[in-house]
N, C-alpha and C positions, 0 to 999 in steps of 0.2 A: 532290818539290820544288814541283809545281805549286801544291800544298791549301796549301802553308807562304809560299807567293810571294802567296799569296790571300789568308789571313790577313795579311799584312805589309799590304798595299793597305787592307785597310778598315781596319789601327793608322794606316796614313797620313793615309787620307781624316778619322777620327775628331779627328787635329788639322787638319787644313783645315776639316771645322767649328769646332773653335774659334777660330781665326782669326778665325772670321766674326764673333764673339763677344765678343770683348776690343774696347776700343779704344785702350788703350796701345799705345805703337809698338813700344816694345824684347816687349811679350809676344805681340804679332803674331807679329814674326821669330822670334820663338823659336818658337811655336807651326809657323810655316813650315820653319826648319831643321829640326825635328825630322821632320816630314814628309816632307821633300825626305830626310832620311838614309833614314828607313824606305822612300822609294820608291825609293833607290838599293839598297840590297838586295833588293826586292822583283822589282826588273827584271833587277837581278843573275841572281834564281833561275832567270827566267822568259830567259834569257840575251840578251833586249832590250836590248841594248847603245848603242845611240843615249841610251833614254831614262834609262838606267843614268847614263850620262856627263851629260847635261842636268841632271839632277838634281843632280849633283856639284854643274856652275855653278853654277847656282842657289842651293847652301846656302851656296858661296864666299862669291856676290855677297850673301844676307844677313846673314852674319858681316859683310862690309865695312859694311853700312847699320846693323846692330847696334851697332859701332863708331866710326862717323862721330860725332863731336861735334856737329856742324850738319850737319844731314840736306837744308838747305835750299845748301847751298855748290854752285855750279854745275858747277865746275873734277871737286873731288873725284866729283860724280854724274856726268861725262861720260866719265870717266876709266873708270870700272865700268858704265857703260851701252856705252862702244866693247868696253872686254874682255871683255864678256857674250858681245855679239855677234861677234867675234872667234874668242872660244871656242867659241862655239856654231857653229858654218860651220865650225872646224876639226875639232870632234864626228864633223859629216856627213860630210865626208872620212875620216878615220881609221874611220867606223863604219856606213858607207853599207851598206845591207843590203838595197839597192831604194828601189824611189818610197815606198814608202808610211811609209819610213824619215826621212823627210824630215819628214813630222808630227810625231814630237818635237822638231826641232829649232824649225820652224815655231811650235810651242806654248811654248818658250822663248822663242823673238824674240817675241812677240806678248805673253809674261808680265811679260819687261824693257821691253818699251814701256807695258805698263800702268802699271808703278810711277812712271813718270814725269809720269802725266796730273795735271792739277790738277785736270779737271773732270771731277765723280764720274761724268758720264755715257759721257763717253770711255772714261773708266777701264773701265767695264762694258762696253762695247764689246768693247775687247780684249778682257774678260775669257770675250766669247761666244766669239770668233776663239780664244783657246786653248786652250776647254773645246771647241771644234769638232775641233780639230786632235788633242787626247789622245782623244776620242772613236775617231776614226779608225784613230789608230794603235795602242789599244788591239784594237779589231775585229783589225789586223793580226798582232798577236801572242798573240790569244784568250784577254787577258786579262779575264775573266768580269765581276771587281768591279768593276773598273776602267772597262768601259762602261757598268754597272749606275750603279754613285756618281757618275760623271763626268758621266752624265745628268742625275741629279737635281741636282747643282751648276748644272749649263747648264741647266735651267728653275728654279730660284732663282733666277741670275741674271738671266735672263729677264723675269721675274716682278718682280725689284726694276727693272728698266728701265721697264716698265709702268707700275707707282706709282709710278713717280717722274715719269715725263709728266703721270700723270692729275691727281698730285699738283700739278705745276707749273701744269695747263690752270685747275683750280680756284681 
């Protein structure tokens, strides 16, 4: 189960790059859902059940932003940013597995606050705080790829934080 839970993670990681990739919205999400399903069977195998369930959230909440007709509507975005977070705290409860179990969740809450930034800089912010946080809690559950990709995500984003100051100082 482990080699096949391994395999699932870098199908996953391989649309998180694309993500990066596209700049249509609805082909982000999609790119993202499809991700988020592979990594819920992935942590499925690997029987990570925090990050199993976060993942779920996650593909929920971007079927809901798939779907939104105005992605800019406040009411509708507050509504799935409280039951993101909602969900995700209920996760840690039903799935608490130790401290370091918390990391997934943590990497959720810090992925729903990024989708909300308008400014690209923030946005990467979060995005170090929740590539920090799956870091972690892959270490915790010795999932190989998963610190391996996760890595090189968090020094991309890194990296795009950089030029975009240098860029800005210029």
């Amino acid at each position: 189960m482990f080699i096949a839970s391994q395999v699932l993670v870098v199908v996953a990681y391989v649309f998180i790059a694309l993500s990066y990739a596209v700049k249509d919205r609805k082909k982000l999400l999609l790119f993202c859902i499809v991700a988020c399903c592979w990594f819920v069977v992935a942590y499925s195998l690997m029987e990570a059940w925090s990050a199993a369930a976060v993942n779920g959230i996650c593909v929920v909440r971007n079927i809901a932003f798939l779907f939104n007709k105005k992605p800019s509507e406040k009411k509708f975005n507050t509504i799935i940013f409280v039951s993101t977070i909602v969900a995700s705290l209920a996760v840690l409860i039903l799935t608490y597995d130790g401290f370091w179990s918390t990391f997934a969740i943590l990497g959720m809450i810090f992925s729903s606050i990024s989708v909300y930034q308008k400014n690209y800089t923030a946005y990467k912010v979060f995005g170090v705080l929740n590539s920090s946080c799956w870091i972690a809690y892959n270490c915790f559950v010795a999932n190989t790829f998963g610190i391996i990709l996760e890595s090189i995500l968090l020094a991309y984003i890194v990296l795009e934080i950089i030029i975009l100051k240098k860029h800005r100082r210029t």
